[in-house]
C-alpha positions in Angstrom: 78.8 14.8 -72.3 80.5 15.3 -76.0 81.3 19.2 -76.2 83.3 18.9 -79.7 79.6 18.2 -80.8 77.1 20.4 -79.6 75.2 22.6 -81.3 75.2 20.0 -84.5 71.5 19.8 -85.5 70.7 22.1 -82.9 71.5 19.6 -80.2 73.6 20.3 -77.0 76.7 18.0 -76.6 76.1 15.6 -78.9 72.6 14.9 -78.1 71.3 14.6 -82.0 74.3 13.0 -82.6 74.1 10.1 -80.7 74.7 7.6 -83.0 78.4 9.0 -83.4 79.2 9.0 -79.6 80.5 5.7 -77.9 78.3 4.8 -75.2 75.1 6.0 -75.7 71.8 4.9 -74.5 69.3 3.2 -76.5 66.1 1.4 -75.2 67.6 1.7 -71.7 70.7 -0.1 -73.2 74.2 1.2 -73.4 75.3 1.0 -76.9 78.8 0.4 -77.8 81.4 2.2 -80.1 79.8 4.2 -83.8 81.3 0.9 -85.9 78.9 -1.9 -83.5 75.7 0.4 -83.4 75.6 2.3 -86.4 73.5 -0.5 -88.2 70.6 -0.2 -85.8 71.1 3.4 -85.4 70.3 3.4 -89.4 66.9 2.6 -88.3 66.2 3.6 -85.1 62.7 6.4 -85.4 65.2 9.5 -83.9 68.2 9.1 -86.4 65.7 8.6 -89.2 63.6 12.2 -87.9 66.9 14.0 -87.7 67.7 13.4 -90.9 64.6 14.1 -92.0 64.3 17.5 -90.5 67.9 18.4 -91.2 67.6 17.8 -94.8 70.5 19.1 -96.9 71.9 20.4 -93.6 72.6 16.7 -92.3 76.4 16.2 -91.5 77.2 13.2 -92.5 78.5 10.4 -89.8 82.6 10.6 -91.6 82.0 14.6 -91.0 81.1 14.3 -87.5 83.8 11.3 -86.3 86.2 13.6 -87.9 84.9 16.7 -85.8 84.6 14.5 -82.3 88.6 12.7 -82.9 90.0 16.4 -83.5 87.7 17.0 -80.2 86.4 20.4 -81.5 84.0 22.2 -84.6 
């Protein structure tokens, strides 16, 4: 559970976020750290849709490490 996250695209502790948080799981695989995942994550169907549907309001993967190192919005 990621609190310093949630509510970010309308998601609730990180969950459309995913591909910042350590960890996660991905086809029933847990994924390591945001630097050995974020390649797949690029084009993995949910990341793509998020962005999609956020549009101009997508915060951007720098934005959100920032936001879950200082552990809060």
């Amino acid at each position: 559970m990621e609190e310093s996250l949630d509510a970010v695209h309308d998601g609730v502790n990180a969950g459309r976020t995913c591909w910042i948080v350590a960890g996660t799981l991905c086809k029933g695989e847990v994924q390591g750290t945001f630097a050995q995942k974020f390649s797949n994550c690029k084009e993995c169907d949910f990341y793509i849709s998020v962005r999609e549907e956020e549009g101009t309001s997508f915060e951007l993967s720098a934005v959100l490490l920032a936001r879950l190192i200082k552990g809060g919005k």
